[in-house]
C-alpha positions as CSV (number, residue, x, y, z in Angstrom):
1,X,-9.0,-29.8,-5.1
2,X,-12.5,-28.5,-4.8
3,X,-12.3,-24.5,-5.6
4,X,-15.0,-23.2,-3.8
5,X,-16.6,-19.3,-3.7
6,X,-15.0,-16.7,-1.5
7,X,-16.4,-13.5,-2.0
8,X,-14.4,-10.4,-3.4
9,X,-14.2,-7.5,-5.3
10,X,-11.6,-6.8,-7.8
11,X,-10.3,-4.9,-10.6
12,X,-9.1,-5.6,-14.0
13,X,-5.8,-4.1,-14.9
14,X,-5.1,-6.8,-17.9
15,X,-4.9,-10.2,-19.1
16,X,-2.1,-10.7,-21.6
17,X,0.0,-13.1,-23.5
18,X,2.5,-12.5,-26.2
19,X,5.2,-14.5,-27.4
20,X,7.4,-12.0,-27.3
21,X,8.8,-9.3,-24.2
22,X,6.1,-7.5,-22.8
23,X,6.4,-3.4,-21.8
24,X,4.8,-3.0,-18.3
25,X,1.6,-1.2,-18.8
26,X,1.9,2.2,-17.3
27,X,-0.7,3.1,-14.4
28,X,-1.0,5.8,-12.2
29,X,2.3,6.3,-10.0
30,X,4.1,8.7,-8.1
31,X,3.0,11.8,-10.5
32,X,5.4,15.1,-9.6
33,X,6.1,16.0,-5.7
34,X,6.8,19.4,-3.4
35,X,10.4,20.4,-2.7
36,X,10.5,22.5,0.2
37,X,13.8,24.6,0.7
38,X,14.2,24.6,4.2
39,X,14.1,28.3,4.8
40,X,10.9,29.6,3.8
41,X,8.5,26.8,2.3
42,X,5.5,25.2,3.7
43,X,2.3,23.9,3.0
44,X,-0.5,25.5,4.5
45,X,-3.9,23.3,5.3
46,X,-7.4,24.8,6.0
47,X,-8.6,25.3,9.2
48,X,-10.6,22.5,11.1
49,X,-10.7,20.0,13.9
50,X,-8.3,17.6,12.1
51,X,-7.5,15.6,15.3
52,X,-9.5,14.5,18.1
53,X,-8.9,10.9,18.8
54,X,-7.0,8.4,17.1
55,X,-5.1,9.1,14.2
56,X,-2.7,8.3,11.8
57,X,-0.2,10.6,9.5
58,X,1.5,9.3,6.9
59,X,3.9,10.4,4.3
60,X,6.6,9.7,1.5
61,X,9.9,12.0,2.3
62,X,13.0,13.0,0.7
63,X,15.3,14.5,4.2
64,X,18.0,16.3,2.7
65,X,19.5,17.3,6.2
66,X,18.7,16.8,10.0
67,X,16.9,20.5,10.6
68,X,16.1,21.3,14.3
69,X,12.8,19.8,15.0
70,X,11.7,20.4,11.3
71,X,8.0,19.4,11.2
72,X,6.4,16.6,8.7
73,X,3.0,18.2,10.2
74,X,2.1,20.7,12.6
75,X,-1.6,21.2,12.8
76,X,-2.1,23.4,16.0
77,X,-3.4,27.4,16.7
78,X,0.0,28.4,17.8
79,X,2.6,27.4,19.9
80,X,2.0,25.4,23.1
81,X,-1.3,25.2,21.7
82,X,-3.5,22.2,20.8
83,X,-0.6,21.5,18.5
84,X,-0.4,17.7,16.8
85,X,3.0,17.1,14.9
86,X,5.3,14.8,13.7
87,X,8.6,16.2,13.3
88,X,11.7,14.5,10.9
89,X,14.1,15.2,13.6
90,X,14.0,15.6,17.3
91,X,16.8,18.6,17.4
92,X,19.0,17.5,14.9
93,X,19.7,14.0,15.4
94,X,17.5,12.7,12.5
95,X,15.3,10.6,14.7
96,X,11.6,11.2,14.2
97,X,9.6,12.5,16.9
98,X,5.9,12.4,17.2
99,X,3.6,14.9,20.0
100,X,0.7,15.9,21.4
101,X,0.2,19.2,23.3
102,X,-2.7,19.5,26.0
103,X,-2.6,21.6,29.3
104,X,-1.1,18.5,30.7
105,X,2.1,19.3,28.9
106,X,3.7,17.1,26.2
107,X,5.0,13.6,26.4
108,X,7.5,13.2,23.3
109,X,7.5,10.3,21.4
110,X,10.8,9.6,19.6
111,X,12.4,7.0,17.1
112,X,15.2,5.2,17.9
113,X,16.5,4.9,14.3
114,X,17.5,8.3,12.2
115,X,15.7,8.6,8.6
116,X,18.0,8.0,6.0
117,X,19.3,10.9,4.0
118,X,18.8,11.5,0.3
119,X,16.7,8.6,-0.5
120,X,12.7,8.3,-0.4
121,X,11.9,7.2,2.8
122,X,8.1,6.2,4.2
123,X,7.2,7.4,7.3
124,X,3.9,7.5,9.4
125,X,2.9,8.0,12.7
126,X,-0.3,6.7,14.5
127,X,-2.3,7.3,17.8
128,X,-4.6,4.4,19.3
129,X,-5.7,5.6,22.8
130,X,-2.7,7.0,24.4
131,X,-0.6,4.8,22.4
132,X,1.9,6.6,20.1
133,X,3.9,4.8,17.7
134,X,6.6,5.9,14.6
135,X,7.3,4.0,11.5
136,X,9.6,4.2,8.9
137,X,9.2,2.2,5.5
138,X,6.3,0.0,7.7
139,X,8.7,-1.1,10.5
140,X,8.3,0.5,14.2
141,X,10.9,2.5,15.1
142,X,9.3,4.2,18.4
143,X,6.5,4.2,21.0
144,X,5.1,5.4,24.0
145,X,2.5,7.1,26.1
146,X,0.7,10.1,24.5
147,X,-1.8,12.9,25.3
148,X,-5.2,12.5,23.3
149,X,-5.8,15.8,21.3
150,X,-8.5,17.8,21.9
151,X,-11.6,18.4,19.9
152,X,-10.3,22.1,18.9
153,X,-10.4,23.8,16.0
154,X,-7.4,24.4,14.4
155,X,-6.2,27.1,12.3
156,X,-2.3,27.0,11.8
157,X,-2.5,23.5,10.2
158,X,1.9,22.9,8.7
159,X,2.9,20.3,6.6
160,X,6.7,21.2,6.3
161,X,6.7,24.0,9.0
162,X,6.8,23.9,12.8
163,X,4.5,26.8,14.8
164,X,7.6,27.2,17.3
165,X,9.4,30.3,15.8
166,X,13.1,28.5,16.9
167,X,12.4,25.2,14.9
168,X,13.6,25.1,11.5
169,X,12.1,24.1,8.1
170,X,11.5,21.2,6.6
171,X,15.1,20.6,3.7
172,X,13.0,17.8,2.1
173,X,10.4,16.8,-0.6
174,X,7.4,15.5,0.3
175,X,5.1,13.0,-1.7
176,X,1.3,11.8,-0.7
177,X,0.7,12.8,2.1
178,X,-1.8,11.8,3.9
179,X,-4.5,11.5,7.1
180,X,-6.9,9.8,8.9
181,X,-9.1,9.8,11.7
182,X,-8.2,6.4,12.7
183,X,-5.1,4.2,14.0
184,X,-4.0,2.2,10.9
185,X,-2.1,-0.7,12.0
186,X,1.0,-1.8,10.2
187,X,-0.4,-4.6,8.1
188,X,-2.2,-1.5,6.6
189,X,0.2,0.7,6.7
190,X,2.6,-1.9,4.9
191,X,0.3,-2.8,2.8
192,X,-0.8,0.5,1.3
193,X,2.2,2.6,1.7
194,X,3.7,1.8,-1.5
195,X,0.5,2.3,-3.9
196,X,-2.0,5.1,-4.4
197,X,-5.3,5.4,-3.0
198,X,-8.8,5.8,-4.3
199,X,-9.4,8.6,-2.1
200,X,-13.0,6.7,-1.0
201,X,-11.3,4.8,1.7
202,X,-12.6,4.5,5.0
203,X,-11.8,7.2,7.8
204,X,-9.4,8.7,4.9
205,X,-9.7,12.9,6.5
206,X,-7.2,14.2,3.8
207,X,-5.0,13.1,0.9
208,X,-2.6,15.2,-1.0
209,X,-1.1,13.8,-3.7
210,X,0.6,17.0,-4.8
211,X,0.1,15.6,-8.9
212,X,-1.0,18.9,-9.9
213,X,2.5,20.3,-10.5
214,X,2.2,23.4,-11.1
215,X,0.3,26.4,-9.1
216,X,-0.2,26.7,-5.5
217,X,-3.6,25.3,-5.0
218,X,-3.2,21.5,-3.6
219,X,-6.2,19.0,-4.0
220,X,-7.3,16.8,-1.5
221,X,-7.9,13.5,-3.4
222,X,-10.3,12.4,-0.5
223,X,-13.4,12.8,0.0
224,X,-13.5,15.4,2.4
225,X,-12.5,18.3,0.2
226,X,-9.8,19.6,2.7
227,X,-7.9,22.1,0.8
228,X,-4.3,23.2,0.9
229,X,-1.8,25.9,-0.3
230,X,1.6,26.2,-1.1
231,X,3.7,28.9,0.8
232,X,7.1,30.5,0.5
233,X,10.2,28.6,-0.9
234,X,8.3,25.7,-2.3
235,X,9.1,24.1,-5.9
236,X,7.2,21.3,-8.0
237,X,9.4,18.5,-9.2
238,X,9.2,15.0,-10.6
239,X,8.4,12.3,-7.8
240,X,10.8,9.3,-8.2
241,X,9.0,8.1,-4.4
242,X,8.6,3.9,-5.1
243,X,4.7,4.4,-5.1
244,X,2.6,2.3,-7.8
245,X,-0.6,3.0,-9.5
246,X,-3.2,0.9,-6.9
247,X,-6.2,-0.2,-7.5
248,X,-7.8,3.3,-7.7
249,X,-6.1,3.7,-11.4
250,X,-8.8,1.7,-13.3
251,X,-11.9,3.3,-14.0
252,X,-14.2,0.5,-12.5
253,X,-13.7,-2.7,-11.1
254,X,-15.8,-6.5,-11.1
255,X,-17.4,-8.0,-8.1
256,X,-18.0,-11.5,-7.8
257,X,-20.8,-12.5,-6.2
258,X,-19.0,-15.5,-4.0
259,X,-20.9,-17.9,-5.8
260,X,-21.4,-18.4,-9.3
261,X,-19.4,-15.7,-10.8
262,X,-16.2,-16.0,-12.7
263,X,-14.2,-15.2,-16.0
264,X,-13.0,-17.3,-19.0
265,X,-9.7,-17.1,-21.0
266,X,-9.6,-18.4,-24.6
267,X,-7.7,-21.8,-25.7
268,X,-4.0,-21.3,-25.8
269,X,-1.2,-22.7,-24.2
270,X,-0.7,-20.0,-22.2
271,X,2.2,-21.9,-19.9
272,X,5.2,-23.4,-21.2
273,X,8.1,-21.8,-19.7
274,X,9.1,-18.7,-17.2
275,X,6.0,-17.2,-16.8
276,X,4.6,-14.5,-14.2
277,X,0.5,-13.9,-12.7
278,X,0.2,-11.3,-11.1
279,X,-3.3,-9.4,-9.0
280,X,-4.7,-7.1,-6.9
281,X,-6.8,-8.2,-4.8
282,X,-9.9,-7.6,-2.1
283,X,-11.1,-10.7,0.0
284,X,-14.3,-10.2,1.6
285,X,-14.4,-13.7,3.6
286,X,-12.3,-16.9,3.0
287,X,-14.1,-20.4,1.5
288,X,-11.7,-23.3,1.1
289,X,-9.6,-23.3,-2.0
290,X,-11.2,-19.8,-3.2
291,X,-9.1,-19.2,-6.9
292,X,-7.3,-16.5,-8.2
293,X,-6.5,-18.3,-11.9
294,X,-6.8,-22.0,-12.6
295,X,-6.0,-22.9,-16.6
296,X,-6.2,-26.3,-17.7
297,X,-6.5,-29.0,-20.3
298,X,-9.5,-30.1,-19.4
299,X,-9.0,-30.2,-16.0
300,X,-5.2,-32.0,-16.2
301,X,-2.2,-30.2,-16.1
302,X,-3.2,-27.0,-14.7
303,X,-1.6,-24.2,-13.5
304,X,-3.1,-22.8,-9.9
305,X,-3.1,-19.8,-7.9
306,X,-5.2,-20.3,-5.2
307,X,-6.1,-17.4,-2.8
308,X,-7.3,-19.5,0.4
309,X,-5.9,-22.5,0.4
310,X,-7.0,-24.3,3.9
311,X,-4.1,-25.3,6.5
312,X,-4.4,-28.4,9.2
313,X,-5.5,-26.7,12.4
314,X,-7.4,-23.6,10.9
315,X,-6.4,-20.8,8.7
316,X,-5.3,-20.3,5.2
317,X,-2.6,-19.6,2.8
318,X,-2.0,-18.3,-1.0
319,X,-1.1,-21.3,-3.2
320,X,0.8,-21.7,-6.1
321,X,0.6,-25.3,-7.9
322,X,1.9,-26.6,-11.6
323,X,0.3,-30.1,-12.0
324,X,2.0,-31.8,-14.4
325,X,0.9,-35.0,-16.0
326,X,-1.6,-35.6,-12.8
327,X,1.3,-35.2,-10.6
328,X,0.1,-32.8,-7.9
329,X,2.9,-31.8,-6.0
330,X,4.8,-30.2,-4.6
331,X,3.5,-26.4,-4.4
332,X,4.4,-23.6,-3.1
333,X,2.3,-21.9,-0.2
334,X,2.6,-18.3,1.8
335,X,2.9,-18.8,5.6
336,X,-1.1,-18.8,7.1
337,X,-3.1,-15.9,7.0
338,X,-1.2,-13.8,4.1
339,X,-3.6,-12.8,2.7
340,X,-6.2,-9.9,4.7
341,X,-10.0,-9.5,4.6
342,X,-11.1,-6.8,3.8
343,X,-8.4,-4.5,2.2
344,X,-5.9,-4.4,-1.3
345,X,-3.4,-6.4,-1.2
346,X,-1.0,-6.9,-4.4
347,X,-0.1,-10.7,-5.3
348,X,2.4,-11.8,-7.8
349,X,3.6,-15.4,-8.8
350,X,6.8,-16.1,-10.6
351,X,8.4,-19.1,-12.2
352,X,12.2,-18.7,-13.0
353,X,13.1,-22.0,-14.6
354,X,12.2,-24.6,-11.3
355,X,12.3,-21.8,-9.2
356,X,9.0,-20.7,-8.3
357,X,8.1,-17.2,-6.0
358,X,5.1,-15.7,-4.4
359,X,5.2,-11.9,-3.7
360,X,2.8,-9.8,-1.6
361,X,2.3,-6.2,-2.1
362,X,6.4,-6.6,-3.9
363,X,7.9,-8.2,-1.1
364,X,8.5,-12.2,-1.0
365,X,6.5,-14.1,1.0
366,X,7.2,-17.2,0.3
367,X,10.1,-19.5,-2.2
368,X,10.8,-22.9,-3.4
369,X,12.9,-25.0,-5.8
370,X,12.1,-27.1,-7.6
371,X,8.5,-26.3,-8.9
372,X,7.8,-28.7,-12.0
373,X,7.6,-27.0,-15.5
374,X,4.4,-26.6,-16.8
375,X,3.4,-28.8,-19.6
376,X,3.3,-27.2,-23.3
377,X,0.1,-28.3,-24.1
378,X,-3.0,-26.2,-25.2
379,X,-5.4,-25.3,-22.3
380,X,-8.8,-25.0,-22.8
381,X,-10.4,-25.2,-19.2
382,X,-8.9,-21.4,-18.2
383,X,-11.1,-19.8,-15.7
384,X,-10.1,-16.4,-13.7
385,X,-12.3,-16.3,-10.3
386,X,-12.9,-20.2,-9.9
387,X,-10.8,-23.2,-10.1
388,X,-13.1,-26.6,-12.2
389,X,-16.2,-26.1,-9.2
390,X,-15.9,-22.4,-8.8
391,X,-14.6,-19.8,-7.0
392,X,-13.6,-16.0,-6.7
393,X,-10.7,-13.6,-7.0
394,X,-9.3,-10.4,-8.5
395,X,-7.7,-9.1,-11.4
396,X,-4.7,-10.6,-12.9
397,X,-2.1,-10.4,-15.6
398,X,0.1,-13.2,-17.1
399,X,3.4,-12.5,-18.9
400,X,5.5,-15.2,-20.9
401,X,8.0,-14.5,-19.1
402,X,9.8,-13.5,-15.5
403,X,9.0,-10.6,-13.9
């Protein structure tokens, strides 16, 4: 297989093998979190336009009861007025519940599943056009027709707290929250719920991570400097929400240049049983058989992780392939078009005796059995970013054993 340049950037968490277990390096995660009471806490943001277009809110909860109407956000100067919210429950049937208020009136959007109780829970709600749609852990749940909010500025901005007098508070805690000033579709949404951000990303208006934990002063982790402050019955605690450290965790990161850029890994063995590699990863544009790792004995029984390779017909797949003793199949590939351009995405590759796995962003995307065991030989062709012609990819680590 010719491994050809695809263009990327990347970032290097690690590359490691030991002969022994392995501790899981520990990156940035879900820090501490704000437990609101349900009575009397809130979050208060500064005042500003916030909404005027599309938009998405997203957030990790904790729901500790079904309050009436109790508010994820409502950003509005009053009641009845230019008010944008998502709420955890319409009344208190646990259902989300998404609106929009103009002088037209209101049209509700509601989910047709409840939020689970006592267990972190993702939800986010986006506008595209009039289009108004719910999710909950990156699955849709509601949608409908919407009003388009209106370029106000607004000054009763409430994460936690409705600006109806008769709707309740939010019993929950609340973990990265965050906004934007664009409709994320779900790929994103699924793809980026479960990891922290950089804060530089594209159309990112606000991003509280609540990690100070202590004080009342919030910081917005985006660019945008958009302030907040913590009201009333509001208490820091330790986040357990399933969020990772993402790719804004290292200090820096390595772009390849699509063409003649790559990494090398010393002579070792490197594969001879269970074994785990594992990336994130930022495709710019796909080239046929672009490589995440290819290690080698000179160019015989490699093992291959190949981020584009080509399918019959058009499009591309992630590839996982042991050759062993110039027997090149079979492999294991994703179904076409796994991989994204132009955004993180998390890949990991597992062999459990035959029994090889590909994950993306920690769910599995593809599975098969049997894989052949890699050959315990010393490898001394091991390249990180290009397969034996070239190539491009991302960071990656490799454990000598299952993940």
């Amino acid at each position: 297989m010719n491994a050809l340049a695809s263009k990327c950037w990347l970032i290097v968490f690690s590359l490691i093998l030991l002969s022994g277990p392995v501790a899981k390096a520990q990156v940035a995660g879900p820090g501490s979190a704000l437990n609101l009471n349900g009575s009397t806490g809130y979050i208060q943001a500064t005042n500003n336009v916030w909404f005027s277009g599309d938009f998405t809110v997203e957030a990790w909860v904790f729901v500790r009861s079904y309050t009436s109407w109790a508010r994820l956000i409502d950003f509005a100067n009053g009641p009845n007025n230019q008010n944008v919210y998502v709420a955890l429950s319409a009344g208190f049937t646990g259902k989300p519940a998404m609106g929009v208020f103009t002088n037209t009136g209101v049209p509700v959007v509601q989910a047709t599943s409840q939020l689970p109780l006592n267990q972190w829970v993702h939800l986010a709600a986006t506008l595209n056009g009039t289009n108004g749609t719910i999710y909950i852990n990156g699955n849709v749940v509601g949608s409908g027709t919407r009003n388009i909010p209106p370029n106000a500025t607004r000054t009763n901005n409430y994460i936690g707290r409705s600006n109806f007098s008769n709707d309740q508070y939010a019993n929950a805690i609340f973990d990265e929250v965050r906004i934007w000033n664009v409709a994320r579709t779900q790929s994103q949404i699924q793809a980026n719920m479960g990891r922290s951000l950089s804060g530089t990303e594209t159309n990112l208006l606000a991003y509280w991570r609540f990690d100070e934990g202590a004080g009342t002063n919030l910081v917005d982790s985006s660019l945008q400097g958009q302030g907040a402050t913590v009201q009333g019955g509001v208490t820091w605690t330790n986040s357990t929400a399933p969020i990772r450290g993402g790719p804004a965790s290292p200090a820096s990161a390595i772009s390849f240049n699509g063409s003649t850029g790559y990494a090398t890994a010393p002579a070792d063995s490197w594969f001879n049983s269970d074994f785990t590699v594992e990336s994130w990863v930022y495709m710019r544009s796909n080239s046929p058989w672009a490589t995440l790792i290819d290690f080698s004995q000179s160019f015989s029984n490699n093992v291959e992780v190949f981020l584009a390779g080509p399918v019959f017909g058009g499009g591309y797949t992630i590839t996982f392939q042991i050759i062993s003793n110039d027997v090149y199949y079979p492999w294991l590939s994703t179904p076409t078009n796994t991989l994204p351009l132009n955004e993180w995405m998390h890949i990991a590759c597992t062999l459990n005796g035959t029994a090889a796995t590909i994950y993306t962003n920690g769910s599995v995307a593809a599975f098969y059995d049997p894989l052949p065991l890699p050959p315990a030989v010393v490898r001394d062709s091991n390249f990180i970013g290009r397969g034996p012609s070239g190539g491009a990819s991302c960071a990656t680590g490799v454990w000598p054993l299952t993940r």
